[in-house]
N, C-alpha and C positions, 0 to 999 in steps of 0.2 A: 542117688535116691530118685527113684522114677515118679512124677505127677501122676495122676490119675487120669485116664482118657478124658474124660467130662471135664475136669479143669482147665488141660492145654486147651480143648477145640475153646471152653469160654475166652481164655486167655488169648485166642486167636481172633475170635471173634471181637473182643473189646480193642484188640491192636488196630485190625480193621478198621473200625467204628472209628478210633481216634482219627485213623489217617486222613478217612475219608472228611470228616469234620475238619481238619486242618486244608485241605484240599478246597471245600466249600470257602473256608473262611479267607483265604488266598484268592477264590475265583472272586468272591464279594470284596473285598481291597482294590484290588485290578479296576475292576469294573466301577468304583468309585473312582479310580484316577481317571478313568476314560472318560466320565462324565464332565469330572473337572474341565482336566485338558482340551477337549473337546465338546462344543456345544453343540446341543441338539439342532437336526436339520431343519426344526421347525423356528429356532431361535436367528440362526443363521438366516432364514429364508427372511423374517421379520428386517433384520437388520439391513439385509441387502436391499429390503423395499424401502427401508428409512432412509436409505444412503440417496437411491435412486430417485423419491420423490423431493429430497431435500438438492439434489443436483438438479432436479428439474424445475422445482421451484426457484430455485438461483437463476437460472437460465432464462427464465417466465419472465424474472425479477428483471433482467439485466436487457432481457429482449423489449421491455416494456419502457425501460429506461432508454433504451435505444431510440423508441419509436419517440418514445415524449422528448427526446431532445433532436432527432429529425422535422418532429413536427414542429417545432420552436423553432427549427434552422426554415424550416420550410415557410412559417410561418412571419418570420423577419426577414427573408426574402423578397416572401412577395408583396411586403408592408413598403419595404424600399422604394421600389418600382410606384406602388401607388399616391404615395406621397411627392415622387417625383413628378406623375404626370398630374397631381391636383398643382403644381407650384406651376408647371407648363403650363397647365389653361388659364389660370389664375393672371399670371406675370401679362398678355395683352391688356386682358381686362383694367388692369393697375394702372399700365402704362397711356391706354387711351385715355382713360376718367382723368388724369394726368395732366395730359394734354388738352382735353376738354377744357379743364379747369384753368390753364392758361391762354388757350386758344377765346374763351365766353367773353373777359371782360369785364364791364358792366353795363346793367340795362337801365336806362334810365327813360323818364318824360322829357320830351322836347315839345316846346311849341314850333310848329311850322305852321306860316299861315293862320295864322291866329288858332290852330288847332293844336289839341295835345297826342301827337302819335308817340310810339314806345320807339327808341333806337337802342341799337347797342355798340359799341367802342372799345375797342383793347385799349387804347389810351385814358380812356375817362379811368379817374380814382374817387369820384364823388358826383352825387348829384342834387342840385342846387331848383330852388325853388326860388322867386320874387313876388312876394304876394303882392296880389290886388290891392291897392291902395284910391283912397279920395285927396286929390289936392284941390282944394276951394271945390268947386261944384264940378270937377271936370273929375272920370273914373277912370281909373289907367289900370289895364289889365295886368295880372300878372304874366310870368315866362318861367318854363320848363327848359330847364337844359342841364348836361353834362357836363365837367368839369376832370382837365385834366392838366399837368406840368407843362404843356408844350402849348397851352391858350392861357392861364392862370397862374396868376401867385396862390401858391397853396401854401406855405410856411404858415401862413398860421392857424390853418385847420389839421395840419398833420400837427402841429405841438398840441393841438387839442385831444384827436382821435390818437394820441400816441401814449397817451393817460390810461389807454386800456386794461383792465387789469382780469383775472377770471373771476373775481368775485364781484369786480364796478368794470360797468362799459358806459360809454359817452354813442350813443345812438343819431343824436342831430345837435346842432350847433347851430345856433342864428346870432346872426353877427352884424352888427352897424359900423358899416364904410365909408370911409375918404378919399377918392380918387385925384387927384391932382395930375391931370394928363397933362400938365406944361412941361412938366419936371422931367418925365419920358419923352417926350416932343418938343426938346429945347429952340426948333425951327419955326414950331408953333405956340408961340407963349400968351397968344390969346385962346387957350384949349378951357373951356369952361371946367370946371371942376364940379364932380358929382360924387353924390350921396348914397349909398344904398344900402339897402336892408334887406339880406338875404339869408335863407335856412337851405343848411349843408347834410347831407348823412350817404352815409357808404356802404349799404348794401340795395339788392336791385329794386326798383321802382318806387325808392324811398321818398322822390318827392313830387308825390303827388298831395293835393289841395290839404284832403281828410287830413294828412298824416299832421299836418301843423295848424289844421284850424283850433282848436281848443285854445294850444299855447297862443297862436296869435291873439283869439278873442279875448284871453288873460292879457296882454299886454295891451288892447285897446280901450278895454276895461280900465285899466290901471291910470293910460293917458287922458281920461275924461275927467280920472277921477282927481289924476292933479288939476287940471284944467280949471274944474268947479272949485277948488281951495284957493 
């Protein structure tokens, strides 16, 4: 049974039509897998700049960390060095003032010659005042001098001054004596025996007149006033 010319050629043409639609619909599949599989070069480009700025910023990161602990190395380096030569110049300084302070002593009044000049002594540990006194109508001057172990018994003003404490200190000490020089001079046992009344303190130019007039005028005070009872 033969078709009709007009039939077959549609029937050709709709065969076409199909394949070609099949064809399209295969090129558009493909090209969706391309897509997938592979990203765009402008995607790619992005990433690569992400990669790059993120390695460089590591880099930045680590160079920066580099420096900040060079300069902390650099920087306790040369702290070493400076601490050393402040201890250098320092260490004379220490060791003179040192010595000063052993070499000084103490400075004390002395009378010389009825006058009061300033001396000073590595041996003196204290210095000593005798005030001016009246015996019946005759005025007997006081004396200034130093006082140390190798002229004086000091036992008993070191048990005094050794009472020091940081919050109580003992400044002067006057003290009423008995000398009995037979006792040390058993050759000479006619040695008169003496009296005295003398104020002690140990720091420098501690006795001078001012420093103990008050207290003594308190004590002369006090002796009239038994006197008068």
């Amino acid at each position: 049974m033969a078709f009709p010319k007009q039939n077959s050629s549609s029937a050709k043409e709709h065969f076409i039509a199909s394949q070609l639609l099949q064809i399209q619909a295969s090129h558009s599949q493909s090209h969706r897998r391309n897509t997938i599989a592979m990203p765009p070069a402008s995607a790619q480009q992005n990433r690569a700049t992400t990669s790059s700025s993120s390695s460089a910023s590591s880099s930045a990161s680590s160079s920066r960390h580099n420096s900040s602990s060079s300069s902390q190395n650099v920087t306790l380096s040369t702290s070493a060095p400076q601490s050393s030569v402040i201890r250098a110049l320092l260490l004379p300084v220490v060791v003179l003032m040192s010595l000063l302070s052993i070499c000084e002593g103490l400075a004390c009044y002395e009378t010389v010659n009825g006058r009061a000049t300033i001396l000073q002594n590595d041996s003196w540990t204290y210095c000593a005042l005798v005030p001016a006194t009246i015996h019946g109508n005759e005025y007997i001057n006081g004396t200034q001098f130093g006082m140390g172990p190798d002229t004086d018994l000091l036992f008993s003003y070191n048990a005094a001054f050794s009472m020091n404490e940081d919050e109580y200190r003992i400044l002067t000490v006057c003290i009423y004596e008995r000398y009995d020089f037979s006792r040390f001079l058993p050759m000479r046992p006619d040695t008169a025996v003496e009296f005295t009344f003398r104020c002690v303190c140990n720091y420098d130019l501690c006795n001078s007149e001012p420093t103990f007039s008050a207290y003594l005028g308190a004590i002369k005070a006090e002796s009239f006033a038994a006197k008068k009872k």
